[in-house]
C-alpha positions as a printed NumPy array, in Angstrom:
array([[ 46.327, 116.613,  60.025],
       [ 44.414, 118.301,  57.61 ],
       [ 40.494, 119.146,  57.876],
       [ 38.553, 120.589,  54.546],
       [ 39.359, 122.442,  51.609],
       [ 39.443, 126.188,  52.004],
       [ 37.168, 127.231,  48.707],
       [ 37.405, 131.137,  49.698],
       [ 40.17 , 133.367,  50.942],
       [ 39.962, 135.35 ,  53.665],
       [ 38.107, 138.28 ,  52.048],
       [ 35.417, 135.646,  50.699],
       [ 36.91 , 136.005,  46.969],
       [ 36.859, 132.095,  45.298],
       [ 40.623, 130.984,  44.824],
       [ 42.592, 129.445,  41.563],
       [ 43.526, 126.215,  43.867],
       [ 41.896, 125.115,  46.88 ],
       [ 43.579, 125.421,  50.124],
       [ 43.916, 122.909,  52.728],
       [ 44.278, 123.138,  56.562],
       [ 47.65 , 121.502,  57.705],
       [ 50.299, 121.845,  60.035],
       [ 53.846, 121.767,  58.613],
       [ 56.834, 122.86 ,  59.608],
       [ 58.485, 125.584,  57.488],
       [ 61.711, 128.25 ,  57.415],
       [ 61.422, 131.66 ,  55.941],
       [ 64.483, 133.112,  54.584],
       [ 64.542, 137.216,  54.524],
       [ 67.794, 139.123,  53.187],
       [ 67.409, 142.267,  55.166],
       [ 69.659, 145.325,  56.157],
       [ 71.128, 143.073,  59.042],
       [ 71.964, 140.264,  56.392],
       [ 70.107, 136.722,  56.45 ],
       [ 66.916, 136.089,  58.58 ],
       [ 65.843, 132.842,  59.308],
       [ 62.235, 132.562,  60.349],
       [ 60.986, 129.668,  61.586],
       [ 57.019, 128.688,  61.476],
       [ 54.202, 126.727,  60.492],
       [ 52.058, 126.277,  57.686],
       [ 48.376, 126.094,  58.93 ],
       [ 47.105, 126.236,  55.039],
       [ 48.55 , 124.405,  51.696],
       [ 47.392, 124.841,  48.272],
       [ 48.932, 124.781,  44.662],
       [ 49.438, 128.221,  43.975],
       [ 50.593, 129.355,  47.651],
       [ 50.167, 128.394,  51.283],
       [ 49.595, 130.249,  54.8  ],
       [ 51.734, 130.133,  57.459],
       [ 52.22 , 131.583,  61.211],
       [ 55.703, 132.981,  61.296],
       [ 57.572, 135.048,  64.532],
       [ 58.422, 138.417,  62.491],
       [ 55.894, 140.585,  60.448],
       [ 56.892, 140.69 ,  56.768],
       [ 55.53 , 143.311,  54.667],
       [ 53.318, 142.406,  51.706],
       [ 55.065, 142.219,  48.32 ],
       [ 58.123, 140.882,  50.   ],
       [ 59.721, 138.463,  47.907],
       [ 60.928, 135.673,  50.482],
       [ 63.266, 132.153,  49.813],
       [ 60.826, 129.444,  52.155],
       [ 61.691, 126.143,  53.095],
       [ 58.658, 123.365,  53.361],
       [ 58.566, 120.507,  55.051],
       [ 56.281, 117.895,  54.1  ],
       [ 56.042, 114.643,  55.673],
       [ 56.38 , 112.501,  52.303],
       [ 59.796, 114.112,  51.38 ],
       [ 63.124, 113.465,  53.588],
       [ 64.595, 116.968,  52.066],
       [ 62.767, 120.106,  52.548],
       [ 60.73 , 121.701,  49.371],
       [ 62.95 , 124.887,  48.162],
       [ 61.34 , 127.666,  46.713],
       [ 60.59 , 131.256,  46.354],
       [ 57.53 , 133.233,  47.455],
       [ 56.018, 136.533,  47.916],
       [ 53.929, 138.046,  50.449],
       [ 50.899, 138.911,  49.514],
       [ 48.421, 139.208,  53.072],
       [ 49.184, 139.728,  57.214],
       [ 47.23 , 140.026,  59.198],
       [ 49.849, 140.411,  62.501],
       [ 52.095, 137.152,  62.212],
       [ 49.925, 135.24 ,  59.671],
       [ 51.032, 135.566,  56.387],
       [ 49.534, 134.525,  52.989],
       [ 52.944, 133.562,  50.311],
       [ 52.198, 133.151,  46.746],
       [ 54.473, 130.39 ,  44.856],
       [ 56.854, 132.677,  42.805],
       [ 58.712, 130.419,  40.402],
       [ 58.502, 127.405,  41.482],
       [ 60.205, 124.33 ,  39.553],
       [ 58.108, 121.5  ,  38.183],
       [ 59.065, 118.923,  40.246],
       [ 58.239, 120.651,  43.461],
       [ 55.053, 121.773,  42.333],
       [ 54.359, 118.115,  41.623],
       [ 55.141, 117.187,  45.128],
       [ 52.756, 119.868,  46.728],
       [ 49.894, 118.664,  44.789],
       [ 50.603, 114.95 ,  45.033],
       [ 50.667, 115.637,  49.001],
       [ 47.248, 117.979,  48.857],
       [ 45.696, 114.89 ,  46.733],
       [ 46.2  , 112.767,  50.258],
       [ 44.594, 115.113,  52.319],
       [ 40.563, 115.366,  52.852],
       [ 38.631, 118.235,  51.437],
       [ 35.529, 117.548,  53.217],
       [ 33.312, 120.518,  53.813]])
């Protein structure tokens, strides 16, 4: 599932947390002029402080965002907010905004099982 930690972001500045490669299922949740839009996508990087993920609408950066995670040690989705703070077309780069303790935990317990090999 997951390959090496991502030291760098895309812009080759060094990062608070490290980022890993994965592939999880997630749900963006936008509140927009049409109401409620549900977005769903996949994570393709996890980290502490944020994670990227391939979604089918372009969000614009500083949009604040409710996501839904789903990692494969939890039987109920992660619930949290983040914002947006890169696109680059449909990728999207969310920083945590918020997020409670316990969830937080849960993220990096799951990283901690994944391989950050170079």
């Amino acid at each position: 599932m997951v390959q090496a930690a991502l030291p760098s972001d895309r812009f080759g500045r060094s990062r608070r947390f490290a980022r890993y490669r994965a592939s999880l299922k997630l749900r963006v949740l936008v509140l927009g002029a049409q109401g409620r839009l549900e977005i769903t996508g996949l994570c393709n990087q996890l980290g502490e402080g944020g994670l990227g993920a391939i979604i089918g609408t372009e969000l614009s950066i500083g949009e604040m965002v409710d996501v839904q995670l789903f990692l494969p040690s939890e039987t109920d989705a992660l619930s949290f907010r983040a914002v947006v703070r890169w696109r680059d077309r449909l990728q999207h780069g969310f920083e945590f905004f918020g997020m409670s303790a316990d969830d937080s935990g849960k993220i990096r317990s799951f990283c901690k099982t994944l391989d950050t090999a170079r």
